[in-house]
Backbone as CSV, one residue per row, in Angstrom:
resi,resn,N_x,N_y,N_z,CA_x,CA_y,CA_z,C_x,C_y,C_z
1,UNK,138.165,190.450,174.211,139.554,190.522,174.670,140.166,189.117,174.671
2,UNK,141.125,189.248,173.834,142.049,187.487,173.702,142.776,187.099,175.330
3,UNK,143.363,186.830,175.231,144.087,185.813,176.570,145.302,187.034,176.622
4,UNK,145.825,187.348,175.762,147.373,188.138,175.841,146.690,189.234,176.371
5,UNK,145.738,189.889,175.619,144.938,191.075,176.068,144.661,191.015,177.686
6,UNK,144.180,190.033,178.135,143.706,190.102,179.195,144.975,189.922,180.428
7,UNK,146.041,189.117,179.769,146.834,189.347,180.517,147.772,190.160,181.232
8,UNK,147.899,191.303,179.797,148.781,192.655,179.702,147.691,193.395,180.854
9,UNK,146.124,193.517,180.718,145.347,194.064,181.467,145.557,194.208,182.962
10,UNK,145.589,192.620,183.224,146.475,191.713,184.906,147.546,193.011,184.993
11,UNK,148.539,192.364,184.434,149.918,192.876,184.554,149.678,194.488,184.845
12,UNK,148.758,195.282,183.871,148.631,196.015,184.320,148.389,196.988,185.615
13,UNK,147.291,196.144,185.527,146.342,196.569,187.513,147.455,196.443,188.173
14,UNK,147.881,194.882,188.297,149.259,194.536,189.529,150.757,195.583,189.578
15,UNK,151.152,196.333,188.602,151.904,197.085,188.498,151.212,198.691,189.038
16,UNK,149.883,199.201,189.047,149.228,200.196,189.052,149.453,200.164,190.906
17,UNK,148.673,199.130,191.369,148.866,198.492,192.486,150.201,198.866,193.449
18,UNK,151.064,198.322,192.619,152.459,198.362,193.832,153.269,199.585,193.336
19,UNK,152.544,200.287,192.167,152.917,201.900,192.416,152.778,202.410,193.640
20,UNK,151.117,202.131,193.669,150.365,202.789,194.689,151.017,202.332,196.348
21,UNK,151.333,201.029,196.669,151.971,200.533,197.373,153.377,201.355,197.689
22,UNK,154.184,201.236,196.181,155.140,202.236,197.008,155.357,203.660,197.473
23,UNK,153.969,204.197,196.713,154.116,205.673,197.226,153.881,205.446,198.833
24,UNK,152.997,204.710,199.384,152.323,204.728,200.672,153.661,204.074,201.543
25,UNK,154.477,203.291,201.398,155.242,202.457,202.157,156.413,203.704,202.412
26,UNK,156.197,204.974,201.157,158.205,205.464,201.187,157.422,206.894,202.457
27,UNK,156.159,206.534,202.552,155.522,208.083,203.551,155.790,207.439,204.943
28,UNK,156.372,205.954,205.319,155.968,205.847,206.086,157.319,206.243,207.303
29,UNK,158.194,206.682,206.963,159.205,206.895,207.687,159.103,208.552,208.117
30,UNK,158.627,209.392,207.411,158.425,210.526,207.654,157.026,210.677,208.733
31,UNK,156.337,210.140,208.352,154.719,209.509,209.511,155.461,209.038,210.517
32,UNK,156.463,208.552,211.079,156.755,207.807,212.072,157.662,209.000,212.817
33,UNK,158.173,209.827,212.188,158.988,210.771,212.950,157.858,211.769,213.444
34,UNK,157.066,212.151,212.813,156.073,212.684,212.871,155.352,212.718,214.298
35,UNK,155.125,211.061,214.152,154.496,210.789,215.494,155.156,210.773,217.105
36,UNK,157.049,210.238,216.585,157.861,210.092,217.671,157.785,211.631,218.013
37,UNK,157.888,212.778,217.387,158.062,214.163,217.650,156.793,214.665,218.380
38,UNK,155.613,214.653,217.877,154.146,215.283,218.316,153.278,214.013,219.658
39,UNK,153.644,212.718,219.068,152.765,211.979,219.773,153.012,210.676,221.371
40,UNK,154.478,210.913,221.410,155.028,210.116,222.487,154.145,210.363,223.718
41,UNK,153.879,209.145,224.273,153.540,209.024,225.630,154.485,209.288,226.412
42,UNK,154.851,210.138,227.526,155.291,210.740,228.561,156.181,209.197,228.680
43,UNK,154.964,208.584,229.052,155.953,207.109,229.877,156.979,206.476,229.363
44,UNK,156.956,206.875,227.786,157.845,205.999,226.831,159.425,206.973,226.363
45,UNK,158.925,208.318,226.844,160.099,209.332,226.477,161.210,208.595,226.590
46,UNK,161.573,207.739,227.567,163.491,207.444,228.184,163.457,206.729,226.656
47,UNK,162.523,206.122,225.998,162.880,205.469,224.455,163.254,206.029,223.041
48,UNK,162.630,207.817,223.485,162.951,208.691,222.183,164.099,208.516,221.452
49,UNK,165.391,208.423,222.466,166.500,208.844,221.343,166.642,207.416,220.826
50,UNK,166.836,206.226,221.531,166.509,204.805,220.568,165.932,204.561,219.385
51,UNK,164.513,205.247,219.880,163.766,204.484,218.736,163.773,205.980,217.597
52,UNK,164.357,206.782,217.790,164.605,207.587,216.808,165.987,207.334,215.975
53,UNK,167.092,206.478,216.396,168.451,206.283,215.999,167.706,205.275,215.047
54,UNK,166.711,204.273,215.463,166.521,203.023,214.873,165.705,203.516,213.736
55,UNK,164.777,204.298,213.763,163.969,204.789,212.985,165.094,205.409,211.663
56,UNK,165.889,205.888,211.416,166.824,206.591,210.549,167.753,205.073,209.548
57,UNK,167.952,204.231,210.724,168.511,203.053,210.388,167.759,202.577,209.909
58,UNK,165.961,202.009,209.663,165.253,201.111,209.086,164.876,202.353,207.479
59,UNK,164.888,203.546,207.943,163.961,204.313,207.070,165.229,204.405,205.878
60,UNK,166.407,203.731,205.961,167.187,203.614,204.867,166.808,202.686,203.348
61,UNK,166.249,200.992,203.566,165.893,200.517,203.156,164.521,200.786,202.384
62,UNK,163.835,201.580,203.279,162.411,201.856,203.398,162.483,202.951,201.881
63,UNK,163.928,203.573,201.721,163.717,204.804,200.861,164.656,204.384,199.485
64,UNK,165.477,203.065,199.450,165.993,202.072,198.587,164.749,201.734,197.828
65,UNK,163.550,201.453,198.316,162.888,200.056,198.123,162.149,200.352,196.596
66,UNK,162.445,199.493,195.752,161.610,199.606,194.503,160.160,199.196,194.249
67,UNK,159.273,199.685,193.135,158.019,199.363,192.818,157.682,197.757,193.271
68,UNK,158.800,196.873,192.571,158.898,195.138,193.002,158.615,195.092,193.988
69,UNK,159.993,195.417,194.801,159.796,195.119,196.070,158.536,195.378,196.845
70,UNK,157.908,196.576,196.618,156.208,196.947,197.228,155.462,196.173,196.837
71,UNK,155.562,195.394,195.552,154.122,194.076,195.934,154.711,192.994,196.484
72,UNK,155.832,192.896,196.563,156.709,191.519,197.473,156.174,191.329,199.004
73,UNK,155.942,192.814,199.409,155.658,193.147,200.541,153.990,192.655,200.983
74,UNK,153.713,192.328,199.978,152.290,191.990,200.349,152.395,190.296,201.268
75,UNK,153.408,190.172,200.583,153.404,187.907,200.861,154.285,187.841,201.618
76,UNK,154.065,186.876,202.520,154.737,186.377,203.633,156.038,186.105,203.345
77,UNK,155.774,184.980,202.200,156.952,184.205,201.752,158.375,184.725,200.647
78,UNK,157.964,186.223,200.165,159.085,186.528,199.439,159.045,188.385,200.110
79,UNK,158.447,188.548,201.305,158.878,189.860,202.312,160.545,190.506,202.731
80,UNK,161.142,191.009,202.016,162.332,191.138,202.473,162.541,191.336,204.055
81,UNK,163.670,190.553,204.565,163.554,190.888,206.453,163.593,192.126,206.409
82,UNK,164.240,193.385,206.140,163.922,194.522,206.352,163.036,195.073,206.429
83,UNK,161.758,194.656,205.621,160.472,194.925,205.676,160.055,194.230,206.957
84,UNK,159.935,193.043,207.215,159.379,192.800,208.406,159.631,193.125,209.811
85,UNK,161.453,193.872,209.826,161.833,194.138,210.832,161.124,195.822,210.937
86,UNK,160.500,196.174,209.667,160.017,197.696,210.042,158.647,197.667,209.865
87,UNK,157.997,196.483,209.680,156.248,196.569,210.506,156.870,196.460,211.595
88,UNK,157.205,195.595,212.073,157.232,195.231,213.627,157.966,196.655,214.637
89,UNK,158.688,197.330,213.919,158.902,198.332,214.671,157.840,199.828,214.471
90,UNK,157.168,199.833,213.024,156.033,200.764,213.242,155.127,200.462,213.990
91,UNK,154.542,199.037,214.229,153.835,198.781,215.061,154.144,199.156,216.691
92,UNK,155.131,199.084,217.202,155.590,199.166,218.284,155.540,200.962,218.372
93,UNK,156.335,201.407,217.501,155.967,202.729,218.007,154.017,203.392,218.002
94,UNK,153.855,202.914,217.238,151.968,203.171,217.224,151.780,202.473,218.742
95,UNK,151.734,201.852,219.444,151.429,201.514,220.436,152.220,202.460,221.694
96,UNK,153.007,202.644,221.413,154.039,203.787,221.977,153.406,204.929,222.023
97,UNK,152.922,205.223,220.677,151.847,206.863,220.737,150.683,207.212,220.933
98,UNK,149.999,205.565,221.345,148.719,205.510,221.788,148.243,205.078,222.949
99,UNK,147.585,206.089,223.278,147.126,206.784,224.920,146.113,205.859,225.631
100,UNK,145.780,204.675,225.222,145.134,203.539,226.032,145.745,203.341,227.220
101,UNK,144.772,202.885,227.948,145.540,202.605,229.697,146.243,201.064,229.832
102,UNK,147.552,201.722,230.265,148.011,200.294,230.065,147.389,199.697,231.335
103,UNK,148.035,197.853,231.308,147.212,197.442,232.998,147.607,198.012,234.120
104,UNK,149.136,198.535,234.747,149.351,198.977,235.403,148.699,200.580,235.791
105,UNK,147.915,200.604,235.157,147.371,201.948,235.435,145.880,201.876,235.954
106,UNK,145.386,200.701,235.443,143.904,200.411,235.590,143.571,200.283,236.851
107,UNK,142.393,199.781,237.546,141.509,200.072,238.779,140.653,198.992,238.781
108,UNK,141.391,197.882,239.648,140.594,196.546,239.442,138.947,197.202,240.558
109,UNK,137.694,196.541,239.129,136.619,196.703,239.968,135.743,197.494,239.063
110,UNK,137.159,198.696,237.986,136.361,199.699,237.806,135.849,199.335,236.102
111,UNK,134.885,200.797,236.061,134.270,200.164,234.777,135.068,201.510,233.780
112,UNK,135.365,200.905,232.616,136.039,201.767,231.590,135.058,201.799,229.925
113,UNK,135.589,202.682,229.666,134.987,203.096,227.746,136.561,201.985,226.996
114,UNK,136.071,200.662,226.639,137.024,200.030,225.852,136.943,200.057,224.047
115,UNK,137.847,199.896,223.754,137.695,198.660,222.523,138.391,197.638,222.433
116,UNK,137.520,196.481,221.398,137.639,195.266,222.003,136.719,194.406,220.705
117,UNK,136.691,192.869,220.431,136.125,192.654,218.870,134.470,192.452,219.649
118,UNK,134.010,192.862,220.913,133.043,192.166,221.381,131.814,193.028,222.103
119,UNK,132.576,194.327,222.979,131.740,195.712,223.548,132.514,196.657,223.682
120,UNK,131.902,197.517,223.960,132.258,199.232,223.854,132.803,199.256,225.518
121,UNK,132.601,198.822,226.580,132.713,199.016,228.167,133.107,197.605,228.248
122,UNK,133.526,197.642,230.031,133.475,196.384,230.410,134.216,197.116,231.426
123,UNK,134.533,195.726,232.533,134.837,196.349,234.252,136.113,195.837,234.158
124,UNK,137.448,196.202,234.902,138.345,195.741,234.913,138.342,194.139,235.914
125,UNK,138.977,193.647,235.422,139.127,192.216,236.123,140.697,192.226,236.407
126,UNK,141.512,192.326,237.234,142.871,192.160,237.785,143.605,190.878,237.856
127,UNK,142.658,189.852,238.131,142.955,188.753,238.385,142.979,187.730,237.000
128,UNK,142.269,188.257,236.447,142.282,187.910,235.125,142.941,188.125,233.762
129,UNK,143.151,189.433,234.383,144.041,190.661,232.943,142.987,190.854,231.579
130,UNK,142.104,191.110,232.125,140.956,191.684,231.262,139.915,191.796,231.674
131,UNK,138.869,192.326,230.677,137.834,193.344,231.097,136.172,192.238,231.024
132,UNK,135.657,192.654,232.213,134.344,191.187,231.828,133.196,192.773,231.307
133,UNK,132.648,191.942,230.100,131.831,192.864,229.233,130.961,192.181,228.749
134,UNK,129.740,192.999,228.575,128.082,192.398,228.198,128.618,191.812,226.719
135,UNK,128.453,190.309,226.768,128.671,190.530,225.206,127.532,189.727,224.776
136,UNK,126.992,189.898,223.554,126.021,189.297,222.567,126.134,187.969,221.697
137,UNK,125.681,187.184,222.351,125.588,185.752,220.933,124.729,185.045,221.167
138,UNK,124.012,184.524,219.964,123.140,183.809,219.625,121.746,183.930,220.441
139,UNK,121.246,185.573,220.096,120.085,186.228,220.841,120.207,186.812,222.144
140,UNK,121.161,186.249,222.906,121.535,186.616,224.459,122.834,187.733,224.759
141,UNK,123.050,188.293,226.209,123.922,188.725,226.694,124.469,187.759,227.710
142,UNK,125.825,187.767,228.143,126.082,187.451,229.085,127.389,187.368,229.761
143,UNK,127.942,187.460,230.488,129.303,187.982,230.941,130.536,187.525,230.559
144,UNK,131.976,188.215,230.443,132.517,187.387,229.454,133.703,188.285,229.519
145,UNK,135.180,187.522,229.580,136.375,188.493,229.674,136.641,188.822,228.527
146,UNK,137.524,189.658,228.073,138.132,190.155,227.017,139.793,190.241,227.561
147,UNK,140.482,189.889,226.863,141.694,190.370,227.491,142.266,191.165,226.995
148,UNK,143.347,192.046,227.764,144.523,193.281,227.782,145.099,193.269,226.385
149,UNK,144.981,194.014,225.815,145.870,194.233,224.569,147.400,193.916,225.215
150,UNK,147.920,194.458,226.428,149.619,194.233,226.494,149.526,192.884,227.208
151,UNK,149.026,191.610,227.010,148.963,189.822,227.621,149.992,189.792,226.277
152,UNK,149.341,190.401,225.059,150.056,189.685,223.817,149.729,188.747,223.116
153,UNK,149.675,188.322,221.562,148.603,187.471,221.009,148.979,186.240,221.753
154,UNK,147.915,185.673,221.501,146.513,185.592,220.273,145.397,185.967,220.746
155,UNK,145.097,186.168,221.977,143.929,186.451,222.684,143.374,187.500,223.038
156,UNK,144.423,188.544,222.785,144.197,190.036,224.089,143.651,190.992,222.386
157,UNK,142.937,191.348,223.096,142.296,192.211,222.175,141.773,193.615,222.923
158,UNK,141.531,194.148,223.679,141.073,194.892,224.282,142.163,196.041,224.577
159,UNK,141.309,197.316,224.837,142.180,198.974,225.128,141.292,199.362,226.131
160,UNK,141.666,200.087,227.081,140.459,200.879,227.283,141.015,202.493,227.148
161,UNK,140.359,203.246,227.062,140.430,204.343,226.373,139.794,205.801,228.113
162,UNK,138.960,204.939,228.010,138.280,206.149,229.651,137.946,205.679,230.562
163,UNK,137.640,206.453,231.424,137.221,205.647,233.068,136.116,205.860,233.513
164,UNK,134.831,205.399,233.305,133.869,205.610,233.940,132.930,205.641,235.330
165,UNK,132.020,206.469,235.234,131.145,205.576,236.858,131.500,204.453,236.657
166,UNK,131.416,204.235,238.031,131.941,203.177,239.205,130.479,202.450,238.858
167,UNK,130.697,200.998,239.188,129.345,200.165,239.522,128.517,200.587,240.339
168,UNK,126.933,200.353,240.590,126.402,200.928,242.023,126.480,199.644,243.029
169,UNK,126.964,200.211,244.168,127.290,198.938,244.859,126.976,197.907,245.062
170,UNK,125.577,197.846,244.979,124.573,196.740,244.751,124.941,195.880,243.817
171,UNK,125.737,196.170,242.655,126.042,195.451,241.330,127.124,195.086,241.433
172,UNK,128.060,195.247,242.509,129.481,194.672,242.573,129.820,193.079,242.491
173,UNK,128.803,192.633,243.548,128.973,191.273,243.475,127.633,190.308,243.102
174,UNK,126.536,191.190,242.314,125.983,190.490,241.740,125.659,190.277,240.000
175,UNK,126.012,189.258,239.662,126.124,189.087,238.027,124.817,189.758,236.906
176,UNK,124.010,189.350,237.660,122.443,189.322,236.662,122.433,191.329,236.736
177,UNK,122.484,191.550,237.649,122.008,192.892,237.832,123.684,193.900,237.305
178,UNK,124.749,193.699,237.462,125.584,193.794,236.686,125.754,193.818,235.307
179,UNK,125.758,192.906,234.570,125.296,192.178,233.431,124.478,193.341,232.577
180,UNK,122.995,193.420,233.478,122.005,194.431,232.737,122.553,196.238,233.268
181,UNK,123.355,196.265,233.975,123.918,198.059,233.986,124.914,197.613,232.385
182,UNK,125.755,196.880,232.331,126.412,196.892,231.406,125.831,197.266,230.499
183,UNK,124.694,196.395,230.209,124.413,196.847,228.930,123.828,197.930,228.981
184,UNK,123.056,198.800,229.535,123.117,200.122,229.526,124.170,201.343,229.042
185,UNK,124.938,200.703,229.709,126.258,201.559,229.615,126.773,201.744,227.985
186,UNK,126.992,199.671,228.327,127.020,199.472,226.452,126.714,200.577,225.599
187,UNK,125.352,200.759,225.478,124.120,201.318,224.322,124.680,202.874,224.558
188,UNK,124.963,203.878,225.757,125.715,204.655,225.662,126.925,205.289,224.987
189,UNK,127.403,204.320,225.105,129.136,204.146,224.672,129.526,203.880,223.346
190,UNK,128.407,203.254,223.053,128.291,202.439,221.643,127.912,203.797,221.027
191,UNK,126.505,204.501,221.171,126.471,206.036,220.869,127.510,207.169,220.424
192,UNK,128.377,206.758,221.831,129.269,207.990,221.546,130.318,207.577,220.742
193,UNK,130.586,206.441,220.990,131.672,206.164,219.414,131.498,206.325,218.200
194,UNK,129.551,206.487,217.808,129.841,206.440,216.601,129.620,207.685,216.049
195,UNK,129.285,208.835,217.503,129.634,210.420,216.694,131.213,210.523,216.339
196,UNK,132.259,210.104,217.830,133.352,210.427,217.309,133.983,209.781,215.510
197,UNK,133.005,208.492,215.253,133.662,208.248,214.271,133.345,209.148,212.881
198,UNK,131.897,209.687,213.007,131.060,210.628,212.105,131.726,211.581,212.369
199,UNK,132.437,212.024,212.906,133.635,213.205,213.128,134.656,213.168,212.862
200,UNK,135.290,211.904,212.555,136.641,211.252,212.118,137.473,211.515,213.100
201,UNK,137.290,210.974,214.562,137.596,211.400,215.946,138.721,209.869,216.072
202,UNK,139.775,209.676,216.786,140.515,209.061,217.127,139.274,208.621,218.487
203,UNK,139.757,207.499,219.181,139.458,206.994,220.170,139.448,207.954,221.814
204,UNK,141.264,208.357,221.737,140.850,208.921,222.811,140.746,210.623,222.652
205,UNK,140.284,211.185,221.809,139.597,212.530,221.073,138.557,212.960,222.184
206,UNK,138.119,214.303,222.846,136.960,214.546,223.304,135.878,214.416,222.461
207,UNK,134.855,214.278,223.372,133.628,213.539,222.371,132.868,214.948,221.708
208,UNK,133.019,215.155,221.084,132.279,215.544,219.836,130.867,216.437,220.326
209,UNK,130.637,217.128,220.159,128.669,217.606,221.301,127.775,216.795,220.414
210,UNK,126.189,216.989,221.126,125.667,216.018,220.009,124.816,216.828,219.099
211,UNK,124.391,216.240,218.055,123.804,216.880,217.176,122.268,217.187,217.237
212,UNK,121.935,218.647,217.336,120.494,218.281,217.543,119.607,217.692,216.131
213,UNK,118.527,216.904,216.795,117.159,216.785,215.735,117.096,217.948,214.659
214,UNK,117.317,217.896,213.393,116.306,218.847,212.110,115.150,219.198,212.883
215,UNK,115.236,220.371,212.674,113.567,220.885,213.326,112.670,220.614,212.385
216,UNK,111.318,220.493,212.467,110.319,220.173,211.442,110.220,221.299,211.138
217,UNK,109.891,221.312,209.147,109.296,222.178,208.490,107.956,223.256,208.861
């Protein structure tokens, strides 16, 4: 293959590409009504008719937008603002339709089913605005906050999703023996996430039953 050959090839893929790009970008206004209709959190309703007026107003551009424009969308630097003003508002409604506990709802003390880039659990911390969780590095465990997804970047990474047993009292105010229920819990939790994911289960989905053992031949 000569140089022209290989280039038409390029050109090719990259055009195949932001086909594919724009079929996925023009679904995304119909996915978003979708979700404002079936998936609103109770708490966020007084926002329906807003973010549904706004949703009609962005999903204009969204249904303008040419093949170009869908690989433009990949780079920072040549993103039309319309595009960036409608991640930032799909994002917002996805957080809108997802059933994580915000902080005002949480139970300083208590221990929850999170996610987070670090453990599956961890205990609420109030004073902190995040969750202290067994986490793993360099051979060891050892205690360690995570913070609130709603602090806001760069730091907050964490959801929690359920509410679990309570600590046993004995473990409230001591670290070492704390520390090792966690990770118990951990290895639990860690379990059950990864049936719901072998199920193609959302986060906060009931868990799945478990599967028994193949019986032997």
């Amino acid at each position: 293959m000569n140089d022209e050959e290989k280039k038409a090839a390029r050109q090719k893929a990259r055009d195949a590409g932001n086909q594919q790009l724009w079929a996925v970008y023009h679904k995304g206004p119909e996915r978003l009504r979708e979700k404002l209709k079936n998936d609103l959190i109770p708490r966020y309703e007084h926002k329906r008719a807003e973010w549904e007026a706004k949703l009609e107003e962005l999903a204009v551009p969204v249904a303008a937008m040419t093949v170009e424009e869908a690989g433009r969308c990949l780079y920072d630097s040549t993103r039309p603002a319309w595009y960036v003003a409608w991640r930032r508002f799909s994002a917002e409604i996805g957080l809108a339709c997802s059933p994580y506990f915000r902080k005002d709802e949480l139970v300083d003390g208590a221990v929850y089913r999170i996610s987070c880039r670090n453990a599956d659990c961890g205990v609420w911390r109030e004073n902190q605005a995040g969750f202290e969780i067994p986490r793993y590095k360099f051979g060891d465990y050892y205690l360690f906050v995570e913070y609130h997804w709603d602090n806001g970047p760069p730091y907050s990474t964490s959801k929690a999703w359920e509410r679990l047993a309570d600590l046993p009292e004995q473990m409230v105010e001591n670290d070492g023996e704390r520390l090792r229920y966690l990770i118990q819990v951990q290895e639990t939790v860690y379990e059950e996430n990864r049936r719901r994911d072998r199920a193609d289960l959302s986060p906060w989905d009931p868990l799945p039953p478990k599967e028994d053992p193949p019986s032997a031949a």
